[in-house]
C-alpha positions as CSV (number, residue, x, y, z in Angstrom):
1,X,-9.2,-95.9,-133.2
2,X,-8.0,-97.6,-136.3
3,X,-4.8,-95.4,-136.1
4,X,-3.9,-95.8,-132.4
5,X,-4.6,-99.8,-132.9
6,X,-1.9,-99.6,-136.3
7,X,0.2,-97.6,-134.1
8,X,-0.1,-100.4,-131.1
9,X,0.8,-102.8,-133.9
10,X,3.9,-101.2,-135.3
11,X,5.4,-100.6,-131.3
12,X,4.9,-104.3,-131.0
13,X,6.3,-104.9,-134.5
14,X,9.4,-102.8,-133.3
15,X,9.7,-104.4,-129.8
16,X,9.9,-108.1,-131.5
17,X,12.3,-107.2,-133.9
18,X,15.1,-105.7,-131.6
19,X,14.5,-108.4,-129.4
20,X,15.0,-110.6,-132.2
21,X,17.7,-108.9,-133.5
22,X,19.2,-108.5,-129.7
23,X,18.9,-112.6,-129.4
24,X,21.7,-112.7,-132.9
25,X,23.5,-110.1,-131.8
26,X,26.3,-112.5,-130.1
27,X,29.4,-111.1,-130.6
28,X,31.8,-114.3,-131.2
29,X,35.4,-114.3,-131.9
30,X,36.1,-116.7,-135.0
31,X,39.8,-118.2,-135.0
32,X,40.8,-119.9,-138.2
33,X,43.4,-122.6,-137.9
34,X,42.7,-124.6,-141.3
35,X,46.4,-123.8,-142.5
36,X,45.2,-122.6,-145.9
37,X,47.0,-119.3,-146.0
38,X,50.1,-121.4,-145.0
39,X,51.5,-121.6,-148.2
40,X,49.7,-122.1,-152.1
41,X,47.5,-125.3,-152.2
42,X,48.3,-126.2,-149.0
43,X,45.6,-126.5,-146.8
44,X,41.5,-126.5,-147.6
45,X,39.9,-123.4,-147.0
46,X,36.9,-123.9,-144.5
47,X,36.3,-120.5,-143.7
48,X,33.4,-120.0,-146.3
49,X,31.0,-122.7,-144.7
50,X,31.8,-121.8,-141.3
51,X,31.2,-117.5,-142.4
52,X,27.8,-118.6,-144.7
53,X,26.6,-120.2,-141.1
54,X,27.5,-116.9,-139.0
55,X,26.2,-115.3,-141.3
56,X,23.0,-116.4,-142.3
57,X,22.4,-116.8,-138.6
58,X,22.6,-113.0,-138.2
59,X,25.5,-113.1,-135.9
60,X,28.1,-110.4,-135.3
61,X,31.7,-112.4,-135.3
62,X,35.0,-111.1,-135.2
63,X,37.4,-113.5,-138.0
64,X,41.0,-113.8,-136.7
65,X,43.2,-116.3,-139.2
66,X,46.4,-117.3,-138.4
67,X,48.6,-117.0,-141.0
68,X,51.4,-118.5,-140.4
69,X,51.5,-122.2,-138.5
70,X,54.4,-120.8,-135.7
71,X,51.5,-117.9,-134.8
72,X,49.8,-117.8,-132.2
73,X,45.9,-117.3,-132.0
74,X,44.4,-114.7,-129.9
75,X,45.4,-114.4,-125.9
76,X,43.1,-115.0,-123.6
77,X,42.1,-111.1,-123.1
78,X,41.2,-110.4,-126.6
79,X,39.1,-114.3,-126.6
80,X,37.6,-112.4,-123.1
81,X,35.9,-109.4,-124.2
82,X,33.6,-112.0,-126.5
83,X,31.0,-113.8,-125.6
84,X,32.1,-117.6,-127.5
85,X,35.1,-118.4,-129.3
86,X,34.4,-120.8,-132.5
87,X,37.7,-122.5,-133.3
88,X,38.4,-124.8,-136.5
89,X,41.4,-126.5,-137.8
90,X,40.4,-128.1,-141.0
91,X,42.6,-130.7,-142.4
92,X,45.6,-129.2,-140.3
93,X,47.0,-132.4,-137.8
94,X,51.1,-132.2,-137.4
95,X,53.4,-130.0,-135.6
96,X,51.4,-127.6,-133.8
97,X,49.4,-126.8,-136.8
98,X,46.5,-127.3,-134.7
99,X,47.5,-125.4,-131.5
100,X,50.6,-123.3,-131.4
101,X,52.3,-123.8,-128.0
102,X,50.7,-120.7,-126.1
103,X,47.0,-121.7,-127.4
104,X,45.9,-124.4,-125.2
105,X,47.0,-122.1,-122.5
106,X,45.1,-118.6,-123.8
107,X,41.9,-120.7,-124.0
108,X,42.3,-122.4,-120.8
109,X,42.6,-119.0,-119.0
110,X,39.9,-117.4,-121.3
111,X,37.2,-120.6,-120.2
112,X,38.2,-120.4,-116.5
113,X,38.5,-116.3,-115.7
114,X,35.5,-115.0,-118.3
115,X,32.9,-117.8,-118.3
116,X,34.1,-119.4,-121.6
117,X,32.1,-120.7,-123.8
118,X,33.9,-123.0,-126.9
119,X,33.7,-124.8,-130.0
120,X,35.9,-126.2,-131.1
121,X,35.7,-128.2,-134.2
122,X,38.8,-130.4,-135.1
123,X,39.4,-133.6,-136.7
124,X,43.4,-134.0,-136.1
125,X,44.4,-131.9,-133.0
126,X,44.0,-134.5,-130.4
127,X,46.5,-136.0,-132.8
128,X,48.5,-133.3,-133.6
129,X,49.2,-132.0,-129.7
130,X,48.8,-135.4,-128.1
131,X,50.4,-137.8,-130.8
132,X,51.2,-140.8,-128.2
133,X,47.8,-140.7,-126.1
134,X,45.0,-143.1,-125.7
135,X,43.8,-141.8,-122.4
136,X,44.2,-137.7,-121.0
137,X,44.3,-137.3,-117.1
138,X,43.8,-134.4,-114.8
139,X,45.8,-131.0,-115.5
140,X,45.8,-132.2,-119.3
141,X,43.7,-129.8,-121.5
142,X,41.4,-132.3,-123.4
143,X,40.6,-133.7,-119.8
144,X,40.0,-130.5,-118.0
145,X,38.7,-128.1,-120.7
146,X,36.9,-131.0,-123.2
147,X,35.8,-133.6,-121.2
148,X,38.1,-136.2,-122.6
149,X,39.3,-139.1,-121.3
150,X,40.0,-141.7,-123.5
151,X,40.0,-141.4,-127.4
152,X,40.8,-143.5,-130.8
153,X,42.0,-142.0,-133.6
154,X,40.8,-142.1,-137.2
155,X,37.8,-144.8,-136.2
156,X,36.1,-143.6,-139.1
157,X,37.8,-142.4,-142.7
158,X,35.5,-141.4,-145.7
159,X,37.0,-141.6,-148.7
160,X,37.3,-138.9,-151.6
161,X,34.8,-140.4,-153.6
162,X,31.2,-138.5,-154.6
163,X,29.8,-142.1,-153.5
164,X,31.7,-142.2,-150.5
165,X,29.4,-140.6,-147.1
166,X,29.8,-140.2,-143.6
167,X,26.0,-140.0,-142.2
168,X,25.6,-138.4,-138.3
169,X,22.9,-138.2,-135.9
170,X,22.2,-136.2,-132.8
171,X,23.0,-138.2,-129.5
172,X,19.8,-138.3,-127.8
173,X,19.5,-135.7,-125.0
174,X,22.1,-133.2,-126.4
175,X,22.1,-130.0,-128.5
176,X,22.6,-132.1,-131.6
177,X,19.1,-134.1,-131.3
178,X,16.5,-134.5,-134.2
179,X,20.0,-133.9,-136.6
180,X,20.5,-136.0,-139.1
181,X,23.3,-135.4,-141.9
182,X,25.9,-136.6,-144.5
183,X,29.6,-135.3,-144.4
184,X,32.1,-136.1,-147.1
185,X,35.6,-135.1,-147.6
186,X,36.1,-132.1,-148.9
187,X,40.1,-131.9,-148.1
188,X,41.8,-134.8,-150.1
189,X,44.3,-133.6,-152.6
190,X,46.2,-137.3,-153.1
191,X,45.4,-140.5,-152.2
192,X,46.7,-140.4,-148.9
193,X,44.6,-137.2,-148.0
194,X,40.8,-137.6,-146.3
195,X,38.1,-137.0,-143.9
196,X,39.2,-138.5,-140.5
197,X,36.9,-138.5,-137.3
198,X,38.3,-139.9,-133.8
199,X,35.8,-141.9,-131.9
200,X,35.8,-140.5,-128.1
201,X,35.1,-143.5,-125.5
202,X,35.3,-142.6,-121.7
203,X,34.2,-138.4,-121.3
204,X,32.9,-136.5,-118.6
205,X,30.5,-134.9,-121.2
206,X,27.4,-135.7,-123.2
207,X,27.6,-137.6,-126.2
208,X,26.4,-135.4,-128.9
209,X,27.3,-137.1,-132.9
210,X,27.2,-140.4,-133.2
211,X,28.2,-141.8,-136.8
212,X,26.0,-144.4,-138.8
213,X,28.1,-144.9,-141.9
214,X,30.5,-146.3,-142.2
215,X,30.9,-149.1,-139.9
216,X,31.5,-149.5,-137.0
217,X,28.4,-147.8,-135.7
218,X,28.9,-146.0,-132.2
219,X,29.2,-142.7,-130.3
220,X,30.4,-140.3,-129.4
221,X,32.3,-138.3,-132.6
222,X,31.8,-134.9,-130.6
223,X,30.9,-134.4,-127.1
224,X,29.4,-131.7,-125.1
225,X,30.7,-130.1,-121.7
226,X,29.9,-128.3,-118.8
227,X,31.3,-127.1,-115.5
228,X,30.5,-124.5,-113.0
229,X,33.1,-122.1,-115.2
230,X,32.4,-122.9,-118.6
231,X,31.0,-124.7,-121.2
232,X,32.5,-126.3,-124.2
233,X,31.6,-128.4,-127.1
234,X,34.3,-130.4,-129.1
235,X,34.3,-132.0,-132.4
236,X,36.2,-134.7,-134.2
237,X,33.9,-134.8,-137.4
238,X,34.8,-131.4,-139.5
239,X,32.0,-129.2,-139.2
240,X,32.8,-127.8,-143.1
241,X,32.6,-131.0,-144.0
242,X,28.9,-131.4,-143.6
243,X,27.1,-131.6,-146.9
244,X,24.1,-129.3,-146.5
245,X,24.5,-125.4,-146.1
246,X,20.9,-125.1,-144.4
247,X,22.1,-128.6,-141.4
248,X,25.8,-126.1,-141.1
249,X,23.2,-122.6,-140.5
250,X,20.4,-124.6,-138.1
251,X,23.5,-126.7,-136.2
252,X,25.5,-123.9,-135.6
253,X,22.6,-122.4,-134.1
254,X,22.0,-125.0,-132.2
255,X,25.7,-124.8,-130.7
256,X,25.9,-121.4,-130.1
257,X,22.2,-121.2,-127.7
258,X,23.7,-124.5,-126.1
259,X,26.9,-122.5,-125.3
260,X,25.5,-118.9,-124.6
261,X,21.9,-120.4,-122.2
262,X,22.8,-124.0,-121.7
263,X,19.6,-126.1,-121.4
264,X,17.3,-123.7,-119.6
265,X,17.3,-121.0,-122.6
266,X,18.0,-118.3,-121.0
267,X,21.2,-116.2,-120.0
268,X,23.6,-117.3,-117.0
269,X,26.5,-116.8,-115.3
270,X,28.4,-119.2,-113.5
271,X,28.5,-118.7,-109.9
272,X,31.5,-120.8,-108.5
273,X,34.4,-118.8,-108.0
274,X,37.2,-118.8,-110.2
275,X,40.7,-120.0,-109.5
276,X,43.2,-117.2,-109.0
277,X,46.3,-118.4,-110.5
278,X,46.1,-121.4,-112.9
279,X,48.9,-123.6,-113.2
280,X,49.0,-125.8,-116.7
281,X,50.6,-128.5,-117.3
282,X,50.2,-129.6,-113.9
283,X,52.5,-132.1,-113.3
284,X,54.7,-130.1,-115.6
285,X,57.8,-131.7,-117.4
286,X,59.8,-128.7,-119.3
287,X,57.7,-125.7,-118.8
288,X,54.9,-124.4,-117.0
289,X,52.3,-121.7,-117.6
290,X,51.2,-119.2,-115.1
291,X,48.2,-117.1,-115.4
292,X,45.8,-115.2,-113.3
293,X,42.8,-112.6,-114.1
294,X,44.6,-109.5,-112.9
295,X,47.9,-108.6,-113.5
296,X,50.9,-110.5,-112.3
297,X,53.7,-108.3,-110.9
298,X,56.0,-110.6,-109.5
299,X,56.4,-114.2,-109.5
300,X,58.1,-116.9,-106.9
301,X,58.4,-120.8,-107.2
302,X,59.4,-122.1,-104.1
303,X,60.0,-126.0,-102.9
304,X,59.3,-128.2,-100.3
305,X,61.3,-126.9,-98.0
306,X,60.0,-123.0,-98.6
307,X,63.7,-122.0,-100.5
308,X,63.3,-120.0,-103.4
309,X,64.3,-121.3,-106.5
310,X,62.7,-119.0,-109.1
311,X,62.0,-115.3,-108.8
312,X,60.5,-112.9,-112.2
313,X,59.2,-109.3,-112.2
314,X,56.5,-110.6,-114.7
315,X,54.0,-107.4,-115.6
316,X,51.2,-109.2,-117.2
317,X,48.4,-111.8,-116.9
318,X,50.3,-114.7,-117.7
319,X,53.9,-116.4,-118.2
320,X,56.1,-118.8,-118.9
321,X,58.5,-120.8,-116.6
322,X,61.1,-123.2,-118.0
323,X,60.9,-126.2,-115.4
324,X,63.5,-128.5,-116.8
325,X,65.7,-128.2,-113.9
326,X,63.5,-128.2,-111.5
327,X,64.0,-131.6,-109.4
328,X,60.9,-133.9,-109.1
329,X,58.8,-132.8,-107.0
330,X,55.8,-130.5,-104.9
331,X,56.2,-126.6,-105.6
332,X,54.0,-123.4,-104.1
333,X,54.1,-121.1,-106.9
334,X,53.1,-117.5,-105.4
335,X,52.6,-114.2,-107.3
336,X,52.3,-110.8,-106.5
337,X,49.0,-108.9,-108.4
338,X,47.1,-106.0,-108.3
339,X,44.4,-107.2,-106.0
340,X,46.7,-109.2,-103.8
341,X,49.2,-112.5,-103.2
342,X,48.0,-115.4,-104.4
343,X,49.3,-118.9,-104.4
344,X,49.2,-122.5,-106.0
345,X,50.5,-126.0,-106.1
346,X,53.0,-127.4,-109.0
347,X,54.0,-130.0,-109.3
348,X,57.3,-131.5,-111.7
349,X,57.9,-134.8,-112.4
């Protein structure tokens, strides 16, 4: 009896540790933007703290660094066959450091077409890609993707000094409550270097850090997002830069069951349909991306008035269309794919 009861035991013992072990198994796809293999003492490496966190959370990642600031990350296939993307930028903030050209584009599709699931933690790229904006509108990707509305930049600045603290709670009602922790700056290499951290105002989100120290107090330094496609969670304060190894393991924890199960704790899948071809920018200036979840074979951009102005055999799931002579105005942009015509509305200003 003894025997059989050790032997209950054990299968139990078994069962709860690959469920366990089931539960870490994410399999994430980490993109490292924090320019430090740009060039010798460039940029501050913040792929240790964000790897220690993976890590000690038992998860199983896939690392993809750029290596060059003209590179672009992953497309939005290989960002597809994982289950969340965790993106960082570090101290980069000028000339597309933060976001090559194609990125904004690659994660868009990947959030729309495979249930996408983000975070993204980055103190200059609203800076960096949107250098002249106070406020984002529809068919932006802060808007649409992050929540975003309205932001200020550099609100808050901690200076390189061991006395010197950011200090950041969890807004009430988000992933991030009960969290309290310091961050310093870990990038400054001259005076003119430090830890920045934009204060979002107006967001379609949930406020979810709100900073303490130093003045002015206020929300929201990161927000979290949610549609009926995908779910995202955006960050102005540096993740690397918080203080204490165990608040980086237990808050990136926290993220990544926020992203994977949302609120209720347990898996999903969106249920509203997603679009067939997305258009972004839209209203486009000097170029416009097309993309779609199955192949694109041909391409057409037609006017008002139905006359063709723009024809590609294209072969793939997305593309770029120089606009810049297009007149002001509505456009149907129709492709051919595998599964079928579909169509969409551009417009050029």
């Amino acid at each position: 009896m003894k025997k059989f009861t050790i032997s209950i035991m054990m299968v139990l013992l078994s069962s709860m540790f690959i469920l366990i072990q089931g539960l870490n198994a994410q399999n994430i796809i980490v993109v490292d933007r924090d320019g430090s293999s740009y060039g010798p003492d460039v940029y501050t490496d913040c792929w240790p703290r964000f790897q220690a966190a993976l890590d000690e959370n038992g998860y199983t990642y896939t690392y993809f660094e750029v290596m060059e600031a003209e590179d672009p990350g992953p497309d939005a296939t290989t960002m597809g066959e994982h289950d969340l993307v965790v993106w960082f930028t570090g101290e980069t903030w000028t000339d597309g450091q933060t976001m090559h050209i194609d990125d904004e584009f690659n994660l868009l599709l990947y959030l729309t077409m495979s249930d996408g699931k983000l975070f993204l933690s980055a103190q200059d790229y609203l800076w960096d890609i949107y250098p002249t904006y106070g406020t984002f509108t529809p068919g932006e990707f802060p808007y649409d993707e992050l929540g975003v509305i309205s932001v200020t930049q550099d609100v808050w600045h901690i200076e390189h000094d061991p006395d010197t603290v950011g200090n950041v709670v969890g807004a009430p009602g988000s992933l991030a409550e009960g969290f309290e922790f310091l961050v310093r700056d870990i990038f400054t290499t001259d005076a003119e270097d430090g830890l920045y951290i934009d204060s979002i105002g107006e967001h379609n989100g949930q406020d979810l850090f709100c900073m303490t120290l130093p003045e002015p107090q206020g929300c929201a330094a990161a927000i979290q997002y949610e549609t009926d496609l995908f779910r995202t969670v955006f960050s102005t304060v540096s993740f690397a830069a918080i203080t204490d190894s165990d608040i980086r393991t237990d808050l990136m924890a926290a993220i990544v069951n926020w992203l994977l199960y949302g609120g209720s704790g347990t898996s999903d899948k969106f249920v509203k349909d997603t679009p067939c071809l997305i258009v972004h920018p839209n209203p486009a200036r000097d170029y416009v991306n097309i993309g779609s979840p199955d192949n694109i074979n041909e391409l057409w951009i037609v006017n008002s008035t139905g006359q063709e102005i723009f024809y590609e055999s294209v072969d793939k799931i997305q593309t770029r269309v120089s606009t810049s002579s297009f007149k002001p105005g509505m456009y149907i942009v129709r492709a051919k794919t595998n599964k079928g015509m579909v169509s969409n509305r551009l417009m050029i200003q």
